[in-house]
DRENTORKOL-3810 file (N, C-alpha, C; in nm, 4 decimals):
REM DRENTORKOL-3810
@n.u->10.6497; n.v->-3.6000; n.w->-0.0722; ca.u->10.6636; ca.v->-3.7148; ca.w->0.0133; c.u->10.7906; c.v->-3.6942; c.w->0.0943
@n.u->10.7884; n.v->-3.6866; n.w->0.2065; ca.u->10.8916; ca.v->-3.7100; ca.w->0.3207; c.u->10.9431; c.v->-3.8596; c.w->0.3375
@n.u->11.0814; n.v->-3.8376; n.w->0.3067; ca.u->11.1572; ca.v->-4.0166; ca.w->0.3602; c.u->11.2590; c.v->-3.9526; c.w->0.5228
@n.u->11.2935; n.v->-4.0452; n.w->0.5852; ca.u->11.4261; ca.v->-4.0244; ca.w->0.6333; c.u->11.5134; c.v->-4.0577; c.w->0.5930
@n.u->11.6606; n.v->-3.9927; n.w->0.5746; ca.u->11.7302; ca.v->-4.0730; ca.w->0.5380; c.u->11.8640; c.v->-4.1290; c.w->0.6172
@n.u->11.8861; n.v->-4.2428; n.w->0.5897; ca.u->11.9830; ca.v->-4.2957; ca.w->0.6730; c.u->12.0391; c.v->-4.4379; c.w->0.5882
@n.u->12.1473; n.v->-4.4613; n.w->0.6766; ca.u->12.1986; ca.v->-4.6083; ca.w->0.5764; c.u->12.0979; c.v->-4.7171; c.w->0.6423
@n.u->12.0249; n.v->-4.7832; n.w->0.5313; ca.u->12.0242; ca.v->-4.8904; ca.w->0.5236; c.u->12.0297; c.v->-5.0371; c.w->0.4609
@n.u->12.1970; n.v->-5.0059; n.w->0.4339; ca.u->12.2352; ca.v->-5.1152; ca.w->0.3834; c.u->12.1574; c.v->-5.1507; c.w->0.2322
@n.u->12.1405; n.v->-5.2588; n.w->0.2040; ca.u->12.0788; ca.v->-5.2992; ca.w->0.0985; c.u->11.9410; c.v->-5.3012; c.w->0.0989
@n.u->11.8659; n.v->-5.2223; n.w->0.1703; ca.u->11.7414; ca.v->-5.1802; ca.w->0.1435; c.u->11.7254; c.v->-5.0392; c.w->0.0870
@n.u->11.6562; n.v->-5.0272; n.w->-0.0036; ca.u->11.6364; ca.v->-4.9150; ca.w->-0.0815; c.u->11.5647; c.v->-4.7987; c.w->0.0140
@n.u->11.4030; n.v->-4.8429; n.w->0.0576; ca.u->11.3317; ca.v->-4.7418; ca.w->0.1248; c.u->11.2889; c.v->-4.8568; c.w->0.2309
@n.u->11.2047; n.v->-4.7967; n.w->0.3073; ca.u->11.1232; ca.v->-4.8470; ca.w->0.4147; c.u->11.0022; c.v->-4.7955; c.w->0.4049
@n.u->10.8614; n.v->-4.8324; n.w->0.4070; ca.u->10.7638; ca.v->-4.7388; ca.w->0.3635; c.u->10.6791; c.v->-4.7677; c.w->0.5198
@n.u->10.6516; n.v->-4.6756; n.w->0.6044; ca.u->10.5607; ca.v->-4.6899; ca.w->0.7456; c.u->10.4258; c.v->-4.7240; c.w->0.7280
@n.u->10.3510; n.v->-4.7903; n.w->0.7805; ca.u->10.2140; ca.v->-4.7969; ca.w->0.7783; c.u->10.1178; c.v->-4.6597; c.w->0.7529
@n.u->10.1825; n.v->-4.6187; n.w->0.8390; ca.u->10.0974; ca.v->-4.4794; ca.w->0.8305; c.u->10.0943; c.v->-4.4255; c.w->0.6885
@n.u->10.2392; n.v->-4.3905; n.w->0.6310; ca.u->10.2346; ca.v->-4.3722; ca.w->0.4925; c.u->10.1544; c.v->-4.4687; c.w->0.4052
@n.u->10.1778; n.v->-4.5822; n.w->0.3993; ca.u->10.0998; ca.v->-4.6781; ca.w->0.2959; c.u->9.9384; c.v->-4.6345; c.w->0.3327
@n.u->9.9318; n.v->-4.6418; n.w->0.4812; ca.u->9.7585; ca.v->-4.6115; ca.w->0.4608; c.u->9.6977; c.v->-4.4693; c.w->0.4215
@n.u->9.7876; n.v->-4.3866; n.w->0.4530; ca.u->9.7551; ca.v->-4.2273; ca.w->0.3654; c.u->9.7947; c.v->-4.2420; c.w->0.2258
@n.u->9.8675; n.v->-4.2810; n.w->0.1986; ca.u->9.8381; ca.v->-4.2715; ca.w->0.0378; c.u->9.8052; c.v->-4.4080; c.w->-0.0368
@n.u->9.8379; n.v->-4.5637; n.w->0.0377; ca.u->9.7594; ca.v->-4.6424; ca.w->-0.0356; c.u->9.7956; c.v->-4.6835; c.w->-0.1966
@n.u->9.8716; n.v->-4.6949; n.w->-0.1756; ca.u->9.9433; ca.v->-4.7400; ca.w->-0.3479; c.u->9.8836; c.v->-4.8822; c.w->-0.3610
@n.u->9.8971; n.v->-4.9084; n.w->-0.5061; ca.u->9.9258; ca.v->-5.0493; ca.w->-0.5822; c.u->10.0154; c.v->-5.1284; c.w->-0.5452
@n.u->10.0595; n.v->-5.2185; n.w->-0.4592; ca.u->10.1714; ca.v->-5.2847; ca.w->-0.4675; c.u->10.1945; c.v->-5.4200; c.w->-0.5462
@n.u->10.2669; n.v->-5.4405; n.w->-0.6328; ca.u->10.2929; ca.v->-5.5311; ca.w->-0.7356; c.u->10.4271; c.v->-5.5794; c.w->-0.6398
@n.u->10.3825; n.v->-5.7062; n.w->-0.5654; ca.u->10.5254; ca.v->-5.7601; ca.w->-0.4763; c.u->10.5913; c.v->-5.8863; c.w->-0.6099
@n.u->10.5725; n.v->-5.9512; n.w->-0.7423; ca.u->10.6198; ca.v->-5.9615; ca.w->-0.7743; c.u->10.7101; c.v->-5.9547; c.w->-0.8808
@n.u->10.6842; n.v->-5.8261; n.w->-0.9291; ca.u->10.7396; ca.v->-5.8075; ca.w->-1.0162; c.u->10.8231; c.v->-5.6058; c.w->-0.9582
@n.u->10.8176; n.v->-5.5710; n.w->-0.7948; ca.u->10.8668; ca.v->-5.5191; ca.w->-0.7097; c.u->10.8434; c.v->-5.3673; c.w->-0.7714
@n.u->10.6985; n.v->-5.3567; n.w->-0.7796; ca.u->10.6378; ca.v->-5.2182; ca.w->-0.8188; c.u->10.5504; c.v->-5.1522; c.w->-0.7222
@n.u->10.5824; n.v->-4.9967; n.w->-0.7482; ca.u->10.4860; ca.v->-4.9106; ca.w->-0.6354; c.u->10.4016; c.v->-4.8206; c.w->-0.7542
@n.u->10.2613; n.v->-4.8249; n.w->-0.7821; ca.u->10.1866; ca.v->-4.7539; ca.w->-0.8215; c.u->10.1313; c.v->-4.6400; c.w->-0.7602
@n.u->10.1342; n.v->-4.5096; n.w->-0.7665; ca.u->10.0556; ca.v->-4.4393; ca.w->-0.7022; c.u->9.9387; c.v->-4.4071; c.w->-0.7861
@n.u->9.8232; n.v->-4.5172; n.w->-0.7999; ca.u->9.7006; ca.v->-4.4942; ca.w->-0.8623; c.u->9.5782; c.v->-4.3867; c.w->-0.7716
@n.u->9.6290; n.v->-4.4385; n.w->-0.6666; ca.u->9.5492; ca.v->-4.3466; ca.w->-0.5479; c.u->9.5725; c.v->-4.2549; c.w->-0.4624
@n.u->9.6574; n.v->-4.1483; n.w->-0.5402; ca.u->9.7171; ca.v->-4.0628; ca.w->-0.4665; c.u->9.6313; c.v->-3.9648; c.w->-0.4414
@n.u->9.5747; n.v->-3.9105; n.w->-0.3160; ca.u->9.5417; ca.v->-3.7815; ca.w->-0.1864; c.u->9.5633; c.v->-3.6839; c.w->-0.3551
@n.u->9.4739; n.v->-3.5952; n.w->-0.2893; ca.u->9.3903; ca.v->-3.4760; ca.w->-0.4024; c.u->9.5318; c.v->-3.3527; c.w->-0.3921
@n.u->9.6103; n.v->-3.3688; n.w->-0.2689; ca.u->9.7078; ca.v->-3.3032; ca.w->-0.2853; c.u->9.8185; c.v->-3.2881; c.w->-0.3424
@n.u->9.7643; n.v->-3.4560; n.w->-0.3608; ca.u->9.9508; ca.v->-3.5035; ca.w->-0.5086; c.u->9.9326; c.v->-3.3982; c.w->-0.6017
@n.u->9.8261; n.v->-3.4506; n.w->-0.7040; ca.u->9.8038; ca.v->-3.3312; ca.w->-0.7660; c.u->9.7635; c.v->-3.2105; c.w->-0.7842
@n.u->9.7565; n.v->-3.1406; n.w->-0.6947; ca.u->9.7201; ca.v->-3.0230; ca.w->-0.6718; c.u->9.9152; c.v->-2.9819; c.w->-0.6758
@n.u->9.9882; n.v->-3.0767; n.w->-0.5947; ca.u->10.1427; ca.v->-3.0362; ca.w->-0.6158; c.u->10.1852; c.v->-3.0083; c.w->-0.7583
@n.u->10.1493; n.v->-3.1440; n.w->-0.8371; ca.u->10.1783; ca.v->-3.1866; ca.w->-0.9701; c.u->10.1387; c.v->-3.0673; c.w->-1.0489
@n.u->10.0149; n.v->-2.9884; n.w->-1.0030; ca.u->9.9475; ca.v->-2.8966; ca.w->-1.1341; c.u->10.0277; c.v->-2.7926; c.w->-1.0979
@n.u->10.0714; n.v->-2.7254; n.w->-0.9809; ca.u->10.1337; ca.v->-2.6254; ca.w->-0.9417; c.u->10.2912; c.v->-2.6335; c.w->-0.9900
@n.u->10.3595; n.v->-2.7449; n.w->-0.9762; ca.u->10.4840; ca.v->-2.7603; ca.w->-1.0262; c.u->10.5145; c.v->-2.7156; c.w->-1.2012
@n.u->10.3500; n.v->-2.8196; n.w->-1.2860; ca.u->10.3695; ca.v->-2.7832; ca.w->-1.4406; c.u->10.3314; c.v->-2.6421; c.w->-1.4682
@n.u->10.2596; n.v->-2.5672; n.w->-1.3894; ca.u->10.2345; ca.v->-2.4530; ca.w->-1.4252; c.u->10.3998; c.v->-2.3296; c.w->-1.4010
@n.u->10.4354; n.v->-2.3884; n.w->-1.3004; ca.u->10.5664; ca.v->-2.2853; ca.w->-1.2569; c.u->10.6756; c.v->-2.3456; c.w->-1.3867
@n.u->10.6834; n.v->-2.4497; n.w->-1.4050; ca.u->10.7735; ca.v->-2.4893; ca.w->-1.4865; c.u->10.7109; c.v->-2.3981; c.w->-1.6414
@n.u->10.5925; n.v->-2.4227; n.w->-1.6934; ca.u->10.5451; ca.v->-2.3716; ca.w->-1.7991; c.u->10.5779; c.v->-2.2088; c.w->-1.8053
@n.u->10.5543; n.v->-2.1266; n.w->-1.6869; ca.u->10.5992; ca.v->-2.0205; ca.w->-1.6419; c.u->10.6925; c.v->-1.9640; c.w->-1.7001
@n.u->10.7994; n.v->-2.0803; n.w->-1.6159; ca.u->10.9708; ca.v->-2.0087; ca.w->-1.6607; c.u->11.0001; c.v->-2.0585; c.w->-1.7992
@n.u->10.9650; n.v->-2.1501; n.w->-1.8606; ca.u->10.9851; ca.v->-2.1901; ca.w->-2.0212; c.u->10.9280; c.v->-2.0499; c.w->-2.0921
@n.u->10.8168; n.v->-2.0110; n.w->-2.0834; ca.u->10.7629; ca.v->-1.8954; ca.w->-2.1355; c.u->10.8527; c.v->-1.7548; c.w->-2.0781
@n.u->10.9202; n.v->-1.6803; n.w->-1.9829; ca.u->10.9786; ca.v->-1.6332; ca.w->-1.9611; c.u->11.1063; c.v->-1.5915; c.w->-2.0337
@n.u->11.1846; n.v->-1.7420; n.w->-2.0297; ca.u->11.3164; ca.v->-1.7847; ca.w->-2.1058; c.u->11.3175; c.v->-1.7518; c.w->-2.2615
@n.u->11.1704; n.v->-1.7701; n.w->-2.2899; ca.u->11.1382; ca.v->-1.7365; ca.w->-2.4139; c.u->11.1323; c.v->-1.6115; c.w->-2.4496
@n.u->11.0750; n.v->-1.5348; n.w->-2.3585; ca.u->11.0329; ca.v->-1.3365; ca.w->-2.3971; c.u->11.2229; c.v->-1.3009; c.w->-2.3669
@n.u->11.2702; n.v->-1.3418; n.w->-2.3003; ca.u->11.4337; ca.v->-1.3729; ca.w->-2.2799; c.u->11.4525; c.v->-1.3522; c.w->-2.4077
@n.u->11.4522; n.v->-1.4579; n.w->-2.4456; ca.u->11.5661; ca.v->-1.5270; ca.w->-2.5628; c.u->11.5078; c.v->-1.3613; c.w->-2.6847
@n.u->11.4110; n.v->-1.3648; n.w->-2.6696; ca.u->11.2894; ca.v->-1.3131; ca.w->-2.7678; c.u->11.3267; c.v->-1.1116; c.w->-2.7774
@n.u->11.3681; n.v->-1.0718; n.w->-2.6955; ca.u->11.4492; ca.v->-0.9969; ca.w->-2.6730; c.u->11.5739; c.v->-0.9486; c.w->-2.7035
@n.u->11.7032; n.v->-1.0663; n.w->-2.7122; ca.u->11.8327; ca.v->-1.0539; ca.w->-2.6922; c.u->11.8018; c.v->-1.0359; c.w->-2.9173
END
């Protein structure tokens, strides 16, 4: 996810239309929650690629350690 960033004051984020309608979250306005129940096939396609590289280097660190 792309933000800009800049000061604004006591607002946390700003979320654009465009964004809300491409990805389309849950919004819980009172209790001030963002769900991403409906996140684009690419979230996770990020998500699976990230746990696999992470799983990667844990296993690596290991033939590492496994070595010394």
């Amino acid at each position: 996810m792309k933000l800009d960033v800049c000061n604004l004051e006591r607002t946390e984020v700003i979320l654009g239309m465009l964004w809300l309608a491409t990805y389309n979250p849950e919004i819980n306005w009172e209790i001030e929650e963002v769900k991403m129940i409906r996140c684009l096939a690419l979230c996770g396609k990020n998500r699976e690629k990230k746990e696999k590289r992470e799983l990667r280097k844990r296993e690596e660190q290991e033939e590492e350690e496994a070595i010394r």
